[in-house]
C-alpha positions in Angstrom: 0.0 0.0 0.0 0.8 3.5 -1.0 0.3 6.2 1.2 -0.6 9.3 0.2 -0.7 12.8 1.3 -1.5 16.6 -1.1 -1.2 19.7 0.0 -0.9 23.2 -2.1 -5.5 23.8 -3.0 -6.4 27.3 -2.4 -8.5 30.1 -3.9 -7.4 31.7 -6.7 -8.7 34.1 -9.2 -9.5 32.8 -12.7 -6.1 33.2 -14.6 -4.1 32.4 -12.0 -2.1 29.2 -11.0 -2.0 26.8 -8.4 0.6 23.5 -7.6 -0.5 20.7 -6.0 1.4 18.4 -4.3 1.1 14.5 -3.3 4.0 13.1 -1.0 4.2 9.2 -1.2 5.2 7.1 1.3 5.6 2.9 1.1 7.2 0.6 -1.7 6.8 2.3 -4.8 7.6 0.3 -7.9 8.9 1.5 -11.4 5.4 0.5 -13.3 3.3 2.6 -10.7 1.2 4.8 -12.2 0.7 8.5 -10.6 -2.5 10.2 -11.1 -4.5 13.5 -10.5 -8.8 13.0 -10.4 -11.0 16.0 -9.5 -14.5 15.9 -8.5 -16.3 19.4 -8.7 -19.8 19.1 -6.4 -23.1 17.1 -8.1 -20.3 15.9 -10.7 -18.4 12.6 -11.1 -14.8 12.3 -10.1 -12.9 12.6 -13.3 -9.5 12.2 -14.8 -7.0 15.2 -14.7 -3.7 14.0 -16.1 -1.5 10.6 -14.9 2.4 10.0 -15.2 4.5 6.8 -14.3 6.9 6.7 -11.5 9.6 5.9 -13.8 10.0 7.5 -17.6 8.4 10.3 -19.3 5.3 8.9 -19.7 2.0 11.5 -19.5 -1.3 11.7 -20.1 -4.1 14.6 -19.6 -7.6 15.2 -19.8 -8.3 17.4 -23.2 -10.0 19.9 -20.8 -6.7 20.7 -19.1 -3.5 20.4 -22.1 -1.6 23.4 -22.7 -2.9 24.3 -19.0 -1.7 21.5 -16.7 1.5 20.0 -16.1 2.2 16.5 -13.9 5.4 16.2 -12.7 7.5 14.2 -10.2 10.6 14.0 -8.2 11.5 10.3 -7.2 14.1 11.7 -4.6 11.4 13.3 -2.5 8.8 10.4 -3.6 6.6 13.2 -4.5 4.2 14.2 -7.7 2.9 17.2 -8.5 0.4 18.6 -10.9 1.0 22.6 -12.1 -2.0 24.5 -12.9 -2.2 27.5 -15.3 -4.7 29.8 -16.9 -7.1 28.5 -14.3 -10.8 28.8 -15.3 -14.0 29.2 -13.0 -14.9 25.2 -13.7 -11.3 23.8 -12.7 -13.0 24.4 -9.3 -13.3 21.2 -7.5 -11.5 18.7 -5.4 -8.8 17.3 -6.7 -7.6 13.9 -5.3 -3.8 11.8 -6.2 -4.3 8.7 -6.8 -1.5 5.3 -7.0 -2.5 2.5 -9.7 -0.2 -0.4 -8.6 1.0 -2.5 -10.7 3.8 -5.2 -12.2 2.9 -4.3 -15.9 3.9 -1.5 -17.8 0.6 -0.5 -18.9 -1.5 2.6 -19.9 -2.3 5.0 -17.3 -6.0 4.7 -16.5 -8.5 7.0 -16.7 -11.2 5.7 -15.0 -11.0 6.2 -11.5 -11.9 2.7 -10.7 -8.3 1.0 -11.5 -6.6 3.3 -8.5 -5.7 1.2 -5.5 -4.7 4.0 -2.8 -5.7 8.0 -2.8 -5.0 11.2 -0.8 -7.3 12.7 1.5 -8.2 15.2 -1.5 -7.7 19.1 -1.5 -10.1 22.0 -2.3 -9.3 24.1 -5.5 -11.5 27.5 -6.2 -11.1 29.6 -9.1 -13.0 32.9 -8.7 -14.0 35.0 -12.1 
């Protein structure tokens, strides 16, 4: 198991930027898969962008490239996910998430596949 812990939500005005951060403690294997979900109230969580613990490997939602960066530093077992140009309906909660795994495989983007998650942390964008 993969424990996980974010920090950096906040208000911010539309425009602005934000990075979030998930520190990751326990084994963590090359495959892993890193990845940033939201869930924005009455909606259903969705997927924000993913990267593997080892190589370059991305992936992001279309409503969030060219905005969005994920990122990690495997010295500090941390990920990260940059936000820029923030709009009004990034607003949400956005959760990290661990899909372990043996295989090198696609990163998910369906919440369901994701074995452990962070506590979640609040993001408002103001217009």
């Amino acid at each position: 198991q993969v424990q996980l812990v974010e920090s950096g939500g906040g208000l911010v005005q539309a425009g602005g930027s934000l990075r979030l951060s998930c520190a990751a403690s326990g084994r963590i294997f090359s495959n892993y898969v890193m990845g940033w979900f939201r869930q924005a109230p009455g909606k259903e969580r969705e997927f924000v962008a993913a990267i593997r613990w080892v190589g370059a490997s991305t992936a992001y939602a279309d409503s969030v490239k060219g905005r969005f960066t994920v990122s990690r530093d495997n010295a500090k077992s941390t990920f990260y996910l940059q936000m820029n140009s923030l709009k009004p309906d990034d607003t949400a909660v956005y959760y990290c998430a661990v899909k372990r795994t043996i295989w090198y495989i696609d990163p998910p983007l369906d919440p369901a596949p994701y074995d452990d998650w962070g506590q979640g942390t609040q993001v408002t964008v103001s217009s």
